[in-house]
PDB file of N, CA, C and O in Angstrom, chain B, residues numbered from 101:
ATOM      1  N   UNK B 101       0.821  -1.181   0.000  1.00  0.00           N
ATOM      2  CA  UNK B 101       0.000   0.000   0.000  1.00  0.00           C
ATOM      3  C   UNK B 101       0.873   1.256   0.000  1.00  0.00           C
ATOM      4  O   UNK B 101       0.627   2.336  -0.537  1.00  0.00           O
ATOM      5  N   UNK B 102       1.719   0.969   0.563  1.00  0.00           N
ATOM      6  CA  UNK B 102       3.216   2.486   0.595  1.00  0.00           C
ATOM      7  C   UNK B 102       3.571   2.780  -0.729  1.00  0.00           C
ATOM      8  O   UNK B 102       3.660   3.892  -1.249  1.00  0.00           O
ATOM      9  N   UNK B 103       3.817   1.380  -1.355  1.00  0.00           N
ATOM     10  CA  UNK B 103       4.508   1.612  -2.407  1.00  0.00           C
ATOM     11  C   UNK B 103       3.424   1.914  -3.520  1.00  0.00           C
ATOM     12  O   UNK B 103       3.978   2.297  -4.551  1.00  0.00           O
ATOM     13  N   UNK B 104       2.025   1.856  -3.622  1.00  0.00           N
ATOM     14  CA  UNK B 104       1.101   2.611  -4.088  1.00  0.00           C
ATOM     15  C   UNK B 104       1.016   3.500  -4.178  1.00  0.00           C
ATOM     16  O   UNK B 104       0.936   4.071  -5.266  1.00  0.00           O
ATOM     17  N   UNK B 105       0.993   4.058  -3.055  1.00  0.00           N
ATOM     18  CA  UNK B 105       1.013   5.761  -2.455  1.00  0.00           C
ATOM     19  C   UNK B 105       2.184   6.620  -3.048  1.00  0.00           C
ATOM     20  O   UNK B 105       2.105   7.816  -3.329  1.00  0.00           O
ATOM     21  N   UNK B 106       3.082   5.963  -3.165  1.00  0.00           N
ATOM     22  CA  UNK B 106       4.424   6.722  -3.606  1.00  0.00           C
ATOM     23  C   UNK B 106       4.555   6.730  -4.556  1.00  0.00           C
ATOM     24  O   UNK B 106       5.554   7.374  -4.877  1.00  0.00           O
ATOM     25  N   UNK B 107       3.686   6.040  -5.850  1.00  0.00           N
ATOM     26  CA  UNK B 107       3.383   6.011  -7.220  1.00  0.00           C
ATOM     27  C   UNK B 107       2.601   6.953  -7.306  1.00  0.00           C
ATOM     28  O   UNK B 107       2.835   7.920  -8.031  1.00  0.00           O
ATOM     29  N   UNK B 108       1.637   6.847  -6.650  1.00  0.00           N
ATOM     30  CA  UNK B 108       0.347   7.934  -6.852  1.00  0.00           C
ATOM     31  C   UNK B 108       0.976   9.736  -6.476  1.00  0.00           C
ATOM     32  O   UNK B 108       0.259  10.694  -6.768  1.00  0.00           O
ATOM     33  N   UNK B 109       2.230   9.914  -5.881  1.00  0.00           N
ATOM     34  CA  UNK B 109       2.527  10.848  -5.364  1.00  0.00           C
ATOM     35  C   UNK B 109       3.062  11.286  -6.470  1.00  0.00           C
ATOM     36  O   UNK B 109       2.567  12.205  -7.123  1.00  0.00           O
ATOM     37  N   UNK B 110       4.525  10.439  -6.904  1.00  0.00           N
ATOM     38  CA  UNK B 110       5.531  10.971  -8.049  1.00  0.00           C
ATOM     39  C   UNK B 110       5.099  11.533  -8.640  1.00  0.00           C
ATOM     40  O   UNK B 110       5.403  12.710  -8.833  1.00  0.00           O
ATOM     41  N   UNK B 111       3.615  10.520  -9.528  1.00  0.00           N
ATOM     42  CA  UNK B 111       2.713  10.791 -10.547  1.00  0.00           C
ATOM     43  C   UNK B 111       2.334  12.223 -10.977  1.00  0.00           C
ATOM     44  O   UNK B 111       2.360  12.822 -12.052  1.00  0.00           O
ATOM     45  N   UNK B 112       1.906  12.591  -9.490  1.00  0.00           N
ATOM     46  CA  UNK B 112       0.900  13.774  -9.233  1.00  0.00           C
ATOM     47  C   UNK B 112       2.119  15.098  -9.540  1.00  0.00           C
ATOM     48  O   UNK B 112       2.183  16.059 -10.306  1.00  0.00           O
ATOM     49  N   UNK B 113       2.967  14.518  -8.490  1.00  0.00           N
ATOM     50  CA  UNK B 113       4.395  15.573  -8.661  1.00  0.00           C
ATOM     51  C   UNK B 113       4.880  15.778  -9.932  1.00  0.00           C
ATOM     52  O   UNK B 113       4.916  16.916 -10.402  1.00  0.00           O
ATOM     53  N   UNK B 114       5.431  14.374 -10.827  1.00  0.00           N
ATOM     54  CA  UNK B 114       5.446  14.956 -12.498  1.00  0.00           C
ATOM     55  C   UNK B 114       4.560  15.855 -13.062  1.00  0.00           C
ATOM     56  O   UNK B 114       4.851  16.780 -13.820  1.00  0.00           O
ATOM     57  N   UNK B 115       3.335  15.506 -12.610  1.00  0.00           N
ATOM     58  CA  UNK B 115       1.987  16.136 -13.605  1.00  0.00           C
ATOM     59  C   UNK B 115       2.518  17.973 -13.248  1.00  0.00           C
ATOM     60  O   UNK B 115       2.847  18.890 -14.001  1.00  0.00           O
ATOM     61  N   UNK B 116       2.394  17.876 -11.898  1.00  0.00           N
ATOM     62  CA  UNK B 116       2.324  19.533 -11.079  1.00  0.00           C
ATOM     63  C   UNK B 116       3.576  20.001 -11.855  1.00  0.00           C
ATOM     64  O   UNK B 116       3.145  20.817 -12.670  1.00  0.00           O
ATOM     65  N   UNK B 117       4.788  19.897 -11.991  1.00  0.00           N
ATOM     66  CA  UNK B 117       5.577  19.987 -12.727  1.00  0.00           C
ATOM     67  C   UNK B 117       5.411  20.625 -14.101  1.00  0.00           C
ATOM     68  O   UNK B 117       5.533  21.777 -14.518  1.00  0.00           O
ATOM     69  N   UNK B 118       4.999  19.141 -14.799  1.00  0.00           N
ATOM     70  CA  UNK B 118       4.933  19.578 -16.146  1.00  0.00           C
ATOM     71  C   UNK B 118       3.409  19.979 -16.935  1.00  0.00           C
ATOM     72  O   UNK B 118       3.089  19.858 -18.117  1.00  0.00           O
ATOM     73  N   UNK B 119       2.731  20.437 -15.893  1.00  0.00           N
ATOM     74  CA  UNK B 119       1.941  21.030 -16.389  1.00  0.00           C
ATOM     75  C   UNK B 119       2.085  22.217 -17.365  1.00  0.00           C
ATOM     76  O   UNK B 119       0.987  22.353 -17.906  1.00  0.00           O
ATOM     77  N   UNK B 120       2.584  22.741 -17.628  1.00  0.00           N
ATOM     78  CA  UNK B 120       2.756  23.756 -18.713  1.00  0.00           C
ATOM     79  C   UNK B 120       3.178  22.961 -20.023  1.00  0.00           C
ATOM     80  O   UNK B 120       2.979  23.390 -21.160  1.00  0.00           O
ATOM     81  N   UNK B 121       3.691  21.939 -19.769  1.00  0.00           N
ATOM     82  CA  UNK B 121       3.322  20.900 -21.402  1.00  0.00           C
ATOM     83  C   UNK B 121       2.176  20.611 -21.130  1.00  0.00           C
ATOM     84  O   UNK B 121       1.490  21.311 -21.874  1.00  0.00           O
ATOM     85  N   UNK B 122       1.285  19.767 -20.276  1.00  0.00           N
ATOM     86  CA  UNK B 122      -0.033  19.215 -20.826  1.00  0.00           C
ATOM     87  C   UNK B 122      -1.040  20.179 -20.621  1.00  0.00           C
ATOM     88  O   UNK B 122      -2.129  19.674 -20.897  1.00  0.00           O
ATOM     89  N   UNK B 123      -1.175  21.720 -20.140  1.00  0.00           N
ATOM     90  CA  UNK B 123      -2.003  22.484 -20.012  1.00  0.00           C
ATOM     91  C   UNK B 123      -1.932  23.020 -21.419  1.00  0.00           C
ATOM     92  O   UNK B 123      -0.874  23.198 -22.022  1.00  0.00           O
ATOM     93  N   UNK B 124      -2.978  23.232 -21.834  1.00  0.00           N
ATOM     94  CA  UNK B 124      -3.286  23.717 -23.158  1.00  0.00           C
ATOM     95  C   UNK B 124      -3.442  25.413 -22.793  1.00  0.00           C
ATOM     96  O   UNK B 124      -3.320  26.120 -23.793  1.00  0.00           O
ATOM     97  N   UNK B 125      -3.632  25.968 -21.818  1.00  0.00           N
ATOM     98  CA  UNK B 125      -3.422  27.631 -21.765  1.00  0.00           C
ATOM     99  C   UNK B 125      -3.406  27.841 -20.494  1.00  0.00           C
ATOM    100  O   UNK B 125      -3.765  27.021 -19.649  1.00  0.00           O
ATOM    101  N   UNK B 126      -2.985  28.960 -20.280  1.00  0.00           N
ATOM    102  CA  UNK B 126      -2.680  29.706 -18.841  1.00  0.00           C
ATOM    103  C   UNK B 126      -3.843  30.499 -18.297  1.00  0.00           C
ATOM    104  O   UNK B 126      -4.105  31.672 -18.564  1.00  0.00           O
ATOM    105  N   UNK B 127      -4.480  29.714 -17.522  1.00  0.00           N
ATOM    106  CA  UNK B 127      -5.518  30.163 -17.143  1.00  0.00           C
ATOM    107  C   UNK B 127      -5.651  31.847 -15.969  1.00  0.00           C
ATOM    108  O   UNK B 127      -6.637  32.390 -15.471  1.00  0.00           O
ATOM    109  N   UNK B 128      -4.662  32.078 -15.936  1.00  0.00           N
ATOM    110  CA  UNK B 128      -4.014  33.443 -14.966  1.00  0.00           C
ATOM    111  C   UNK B 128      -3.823  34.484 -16.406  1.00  0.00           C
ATOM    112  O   UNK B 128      -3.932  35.693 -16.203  1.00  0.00           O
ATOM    113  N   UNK B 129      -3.575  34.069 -17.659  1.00  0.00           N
ATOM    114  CA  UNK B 129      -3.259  34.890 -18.632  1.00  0.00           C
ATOM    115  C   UNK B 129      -4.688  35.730 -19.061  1.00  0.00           C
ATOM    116  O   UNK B 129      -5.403  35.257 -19.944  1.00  0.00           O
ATOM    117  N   UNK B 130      -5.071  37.062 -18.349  1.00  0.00           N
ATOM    118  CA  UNK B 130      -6.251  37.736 -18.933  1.00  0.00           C
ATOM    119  C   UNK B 130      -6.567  38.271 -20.339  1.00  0.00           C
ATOM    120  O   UNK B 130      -7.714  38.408 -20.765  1.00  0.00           O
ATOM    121  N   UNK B 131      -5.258  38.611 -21.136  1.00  0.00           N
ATOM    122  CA  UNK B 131      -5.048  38.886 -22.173  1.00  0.00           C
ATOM    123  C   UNK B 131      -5.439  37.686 -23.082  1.00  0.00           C
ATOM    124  O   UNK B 131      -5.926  37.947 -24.182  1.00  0.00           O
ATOM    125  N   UNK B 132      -5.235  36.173 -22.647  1.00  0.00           N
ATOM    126  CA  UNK B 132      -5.760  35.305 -23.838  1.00  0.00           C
ATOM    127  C   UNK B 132      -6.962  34.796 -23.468  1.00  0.00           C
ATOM    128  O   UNK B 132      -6.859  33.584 -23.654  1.00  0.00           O
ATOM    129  N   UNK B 133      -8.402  35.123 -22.908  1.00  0.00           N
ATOM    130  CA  UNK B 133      -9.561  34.819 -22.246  1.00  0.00           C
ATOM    131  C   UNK B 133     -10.009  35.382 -23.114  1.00  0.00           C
ATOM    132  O   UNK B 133      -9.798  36.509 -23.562  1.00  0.00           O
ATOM    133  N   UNK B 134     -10.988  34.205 -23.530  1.00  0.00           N
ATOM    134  CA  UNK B 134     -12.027  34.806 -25.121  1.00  0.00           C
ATOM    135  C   UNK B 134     -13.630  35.068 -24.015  1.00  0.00           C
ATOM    136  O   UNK B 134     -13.148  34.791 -22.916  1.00  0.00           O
ATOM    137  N   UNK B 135     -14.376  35.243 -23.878  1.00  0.00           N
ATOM    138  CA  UNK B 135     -15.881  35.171 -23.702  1.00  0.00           C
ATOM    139  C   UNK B 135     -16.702  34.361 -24.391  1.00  0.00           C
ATOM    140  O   UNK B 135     -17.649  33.740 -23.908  1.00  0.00           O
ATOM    141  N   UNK B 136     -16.305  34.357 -25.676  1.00  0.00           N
ATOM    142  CA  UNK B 136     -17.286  33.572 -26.468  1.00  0.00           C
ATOM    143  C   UNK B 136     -16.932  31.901 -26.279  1.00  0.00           C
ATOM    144  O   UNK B 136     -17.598  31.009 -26.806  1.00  0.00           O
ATOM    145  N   UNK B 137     -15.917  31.716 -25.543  1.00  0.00           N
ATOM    146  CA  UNK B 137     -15.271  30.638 -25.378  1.00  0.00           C
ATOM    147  C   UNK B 137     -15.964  29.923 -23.506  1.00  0.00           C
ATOM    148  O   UNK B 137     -15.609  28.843 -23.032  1.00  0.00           O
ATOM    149  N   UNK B 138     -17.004  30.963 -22.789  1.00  0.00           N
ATOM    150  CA  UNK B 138     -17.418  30.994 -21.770  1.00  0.00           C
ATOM    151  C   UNK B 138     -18.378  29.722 -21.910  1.00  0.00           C
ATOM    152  O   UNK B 138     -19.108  29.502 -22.876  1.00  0.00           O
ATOM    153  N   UNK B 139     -18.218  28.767 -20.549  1.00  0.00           N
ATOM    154  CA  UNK B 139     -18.889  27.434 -20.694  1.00  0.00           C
ATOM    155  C   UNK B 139     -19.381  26.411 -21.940  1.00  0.00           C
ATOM    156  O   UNK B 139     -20.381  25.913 -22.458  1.00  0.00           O
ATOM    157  N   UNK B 140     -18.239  26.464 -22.006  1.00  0.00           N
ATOM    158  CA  UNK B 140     -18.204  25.496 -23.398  1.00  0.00           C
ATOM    159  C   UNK B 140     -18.270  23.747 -22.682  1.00  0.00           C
ATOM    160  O   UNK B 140     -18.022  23.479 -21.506  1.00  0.00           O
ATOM    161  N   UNK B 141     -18.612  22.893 -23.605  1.00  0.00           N
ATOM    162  CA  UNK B 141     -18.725  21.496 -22.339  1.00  0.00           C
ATOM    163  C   UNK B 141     -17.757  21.291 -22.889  1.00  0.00           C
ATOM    164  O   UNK B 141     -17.120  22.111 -23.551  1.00  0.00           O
ATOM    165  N   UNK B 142     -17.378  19.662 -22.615  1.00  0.00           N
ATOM    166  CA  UNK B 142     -16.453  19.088 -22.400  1.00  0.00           C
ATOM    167  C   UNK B 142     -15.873  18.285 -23.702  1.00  0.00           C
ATOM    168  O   UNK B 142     -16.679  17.612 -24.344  1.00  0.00           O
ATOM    169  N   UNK B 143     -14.463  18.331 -24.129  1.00  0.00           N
ATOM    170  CA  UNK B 143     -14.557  17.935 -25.414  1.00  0.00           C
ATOM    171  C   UNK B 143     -14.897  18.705 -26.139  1.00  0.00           C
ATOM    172  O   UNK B 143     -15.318  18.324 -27.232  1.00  0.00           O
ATOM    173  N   UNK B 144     -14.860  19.794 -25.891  1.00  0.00           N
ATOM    174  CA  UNK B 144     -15.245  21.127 -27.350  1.00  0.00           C
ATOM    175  C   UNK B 144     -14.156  21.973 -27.734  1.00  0.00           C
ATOM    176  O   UNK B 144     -13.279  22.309 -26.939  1.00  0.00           O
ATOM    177  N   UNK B 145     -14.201  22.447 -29.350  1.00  0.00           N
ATOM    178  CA  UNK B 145     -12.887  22.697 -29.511  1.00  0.00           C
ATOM    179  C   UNK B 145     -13.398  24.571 -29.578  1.00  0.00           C
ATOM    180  O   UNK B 145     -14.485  24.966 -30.000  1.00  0.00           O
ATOM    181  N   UNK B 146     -12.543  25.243 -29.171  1.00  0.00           N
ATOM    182  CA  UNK B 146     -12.655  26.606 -28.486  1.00  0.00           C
ATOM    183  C   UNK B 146     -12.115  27.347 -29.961  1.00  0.00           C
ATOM    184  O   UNK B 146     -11.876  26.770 -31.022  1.00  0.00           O
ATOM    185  N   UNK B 147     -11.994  29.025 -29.610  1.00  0.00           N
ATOM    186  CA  UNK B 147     -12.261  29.978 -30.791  1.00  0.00           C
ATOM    187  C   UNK B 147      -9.978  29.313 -31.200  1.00  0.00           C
ATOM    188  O   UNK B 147      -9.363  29.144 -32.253  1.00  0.00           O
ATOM    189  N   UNK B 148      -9.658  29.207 -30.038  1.00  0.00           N
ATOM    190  CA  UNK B 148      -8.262  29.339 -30.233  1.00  0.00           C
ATOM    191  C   UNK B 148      -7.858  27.879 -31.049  1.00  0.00           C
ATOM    192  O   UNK B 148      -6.795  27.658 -31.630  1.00  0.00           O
ATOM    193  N   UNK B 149      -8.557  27.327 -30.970  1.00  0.00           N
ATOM    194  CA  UNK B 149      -7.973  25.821 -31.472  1.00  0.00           C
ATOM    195  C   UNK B 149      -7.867  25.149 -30.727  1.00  0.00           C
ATOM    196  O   UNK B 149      -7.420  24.075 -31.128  1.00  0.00           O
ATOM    197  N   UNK B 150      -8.204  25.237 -28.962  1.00  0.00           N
ATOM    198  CA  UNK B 150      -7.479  24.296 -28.424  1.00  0.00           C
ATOM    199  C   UNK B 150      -8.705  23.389 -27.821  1.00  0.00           C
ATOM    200  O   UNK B 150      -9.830  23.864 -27.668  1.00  0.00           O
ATOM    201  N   UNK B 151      -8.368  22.019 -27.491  1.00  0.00           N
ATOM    202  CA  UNK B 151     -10.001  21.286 -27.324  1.00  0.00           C
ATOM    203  C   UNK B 151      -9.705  21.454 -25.688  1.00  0.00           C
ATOM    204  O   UNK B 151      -8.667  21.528 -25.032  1.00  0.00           O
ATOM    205  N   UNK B 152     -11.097  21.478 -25.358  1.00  0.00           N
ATOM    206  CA  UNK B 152     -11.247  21.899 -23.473  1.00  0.00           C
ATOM    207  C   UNK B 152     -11.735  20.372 -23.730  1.00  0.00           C
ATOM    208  O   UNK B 152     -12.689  19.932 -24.371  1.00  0.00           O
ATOM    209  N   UNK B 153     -10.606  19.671 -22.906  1.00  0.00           N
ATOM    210  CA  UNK B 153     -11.398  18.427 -22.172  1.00  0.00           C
ATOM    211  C   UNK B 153     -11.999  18.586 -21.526  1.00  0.00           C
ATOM    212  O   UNK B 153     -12.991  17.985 -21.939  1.00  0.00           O
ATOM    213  N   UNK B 154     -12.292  19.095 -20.473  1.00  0.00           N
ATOM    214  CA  UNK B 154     -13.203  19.367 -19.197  1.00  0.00           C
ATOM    215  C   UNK B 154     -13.989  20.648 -19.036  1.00  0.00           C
ATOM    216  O   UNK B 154     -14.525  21.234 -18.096  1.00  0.00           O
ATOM    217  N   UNK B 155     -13.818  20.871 -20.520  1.00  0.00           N
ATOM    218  CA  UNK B 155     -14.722  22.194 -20.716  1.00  0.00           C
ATOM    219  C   UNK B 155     -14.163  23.352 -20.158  1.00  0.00           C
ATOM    220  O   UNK B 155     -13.012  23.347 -19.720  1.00  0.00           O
ATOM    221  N   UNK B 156     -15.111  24.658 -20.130  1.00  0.00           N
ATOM    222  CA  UNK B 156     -14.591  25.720 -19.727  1.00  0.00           C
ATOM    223  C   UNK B 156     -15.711  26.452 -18.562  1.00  0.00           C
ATOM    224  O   UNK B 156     -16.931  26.291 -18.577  1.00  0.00           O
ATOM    225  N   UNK B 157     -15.006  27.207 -17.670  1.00  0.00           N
ATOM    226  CA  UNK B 157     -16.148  28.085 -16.730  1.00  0.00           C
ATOM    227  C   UNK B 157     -16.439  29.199 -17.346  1.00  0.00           C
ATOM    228  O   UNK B 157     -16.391  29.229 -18.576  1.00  0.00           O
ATOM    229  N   UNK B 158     -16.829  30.429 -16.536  1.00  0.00           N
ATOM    230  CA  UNK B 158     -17.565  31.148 -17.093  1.00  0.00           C
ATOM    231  C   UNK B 158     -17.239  32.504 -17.568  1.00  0.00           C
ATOM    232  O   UNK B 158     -18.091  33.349 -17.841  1.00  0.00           O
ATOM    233  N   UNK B 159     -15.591  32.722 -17.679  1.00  0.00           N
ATOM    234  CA  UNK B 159     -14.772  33.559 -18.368  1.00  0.00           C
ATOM    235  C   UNK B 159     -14.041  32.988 -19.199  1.00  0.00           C
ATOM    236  O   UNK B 159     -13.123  33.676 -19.647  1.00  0.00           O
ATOM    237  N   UNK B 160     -14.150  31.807 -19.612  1.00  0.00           N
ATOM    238  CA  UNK B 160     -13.521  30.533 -21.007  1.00  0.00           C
ATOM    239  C   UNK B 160     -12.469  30.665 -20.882  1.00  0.00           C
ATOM    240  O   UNK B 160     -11.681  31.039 -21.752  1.00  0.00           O
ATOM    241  N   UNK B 161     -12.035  30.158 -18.858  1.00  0.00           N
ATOM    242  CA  UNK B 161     -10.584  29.868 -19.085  1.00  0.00           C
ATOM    243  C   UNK B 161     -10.750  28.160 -18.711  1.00  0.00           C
ATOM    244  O   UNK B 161     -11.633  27.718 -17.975  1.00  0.00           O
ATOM    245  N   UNK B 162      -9.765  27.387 -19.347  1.00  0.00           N
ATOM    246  CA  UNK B 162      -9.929  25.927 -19.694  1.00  0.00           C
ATOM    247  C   UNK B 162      -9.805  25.569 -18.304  1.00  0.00           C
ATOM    248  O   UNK B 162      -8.925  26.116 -17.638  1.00  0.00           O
ATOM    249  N   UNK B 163     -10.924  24.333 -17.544  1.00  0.00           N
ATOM    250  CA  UNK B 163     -10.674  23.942 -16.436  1.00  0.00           C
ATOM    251  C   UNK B 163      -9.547  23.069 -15.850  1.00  0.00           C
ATOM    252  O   UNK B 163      -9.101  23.042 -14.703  1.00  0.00           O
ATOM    253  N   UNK B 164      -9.150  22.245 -17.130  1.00  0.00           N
ATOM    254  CA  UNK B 164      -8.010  21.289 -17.085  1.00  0.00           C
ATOM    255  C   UNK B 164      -6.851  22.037 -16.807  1.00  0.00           C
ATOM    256  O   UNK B 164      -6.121  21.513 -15.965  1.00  0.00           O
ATOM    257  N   UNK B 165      -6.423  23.246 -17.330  1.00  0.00           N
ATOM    258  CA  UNK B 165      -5.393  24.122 -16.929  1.00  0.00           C
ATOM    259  C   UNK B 165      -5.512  24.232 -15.364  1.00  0.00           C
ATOM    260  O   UNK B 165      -4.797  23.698 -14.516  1.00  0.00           O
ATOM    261  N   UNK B 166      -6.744  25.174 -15.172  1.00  0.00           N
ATOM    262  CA  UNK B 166      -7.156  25.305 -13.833  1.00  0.00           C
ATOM    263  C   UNK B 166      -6.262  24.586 -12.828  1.00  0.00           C
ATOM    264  O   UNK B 166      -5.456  24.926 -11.962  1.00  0.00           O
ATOM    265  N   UNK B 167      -6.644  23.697 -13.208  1.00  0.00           N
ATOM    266  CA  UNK B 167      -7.051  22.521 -12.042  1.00  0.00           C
ATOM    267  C   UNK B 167      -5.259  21.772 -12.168  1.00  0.00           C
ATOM    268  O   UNK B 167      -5.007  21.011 -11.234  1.00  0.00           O
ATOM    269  N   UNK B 168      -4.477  21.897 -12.880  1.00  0.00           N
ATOM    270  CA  UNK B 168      -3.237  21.779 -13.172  1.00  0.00           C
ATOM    271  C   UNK B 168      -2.548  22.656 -12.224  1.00  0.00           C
ATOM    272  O   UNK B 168      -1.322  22.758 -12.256  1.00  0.00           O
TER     273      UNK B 168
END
């Protein structure tokens, strides 16, 4: 079970890391926030090109970034 846990940790730690490769935009960046891009669902591809897996909230910044 330790040695689970310490997989599940690295994991998380690579991700936190390299999030700026798998984040598709910078959700802190106000200058690239479309509106028309505001709650889009999930799997939709946005004004910029980029597909929101997890969709977008309600200033169309991508949640997957977010949450990265």
């Amino acid at each position: 079970m330790a040695v689970l846990s310490l997989v599940v940790i690295v994991c998380l730690l690579l991700l936190s890391f390299g999030a700026p490769l798998v984040a598709p935009q910078d959700p802190y960046d106000m200058a690239a926030l479309d509106w028309l891009d505001a709650f889009l669902r999930p799997r939709t591809e946005g004004s910029g090109g980029y597909v929101h897996i997890l969709g977008t909230d309600n200033a169309g910044r991508d949640m997957l970034s977010a949450i990265f």
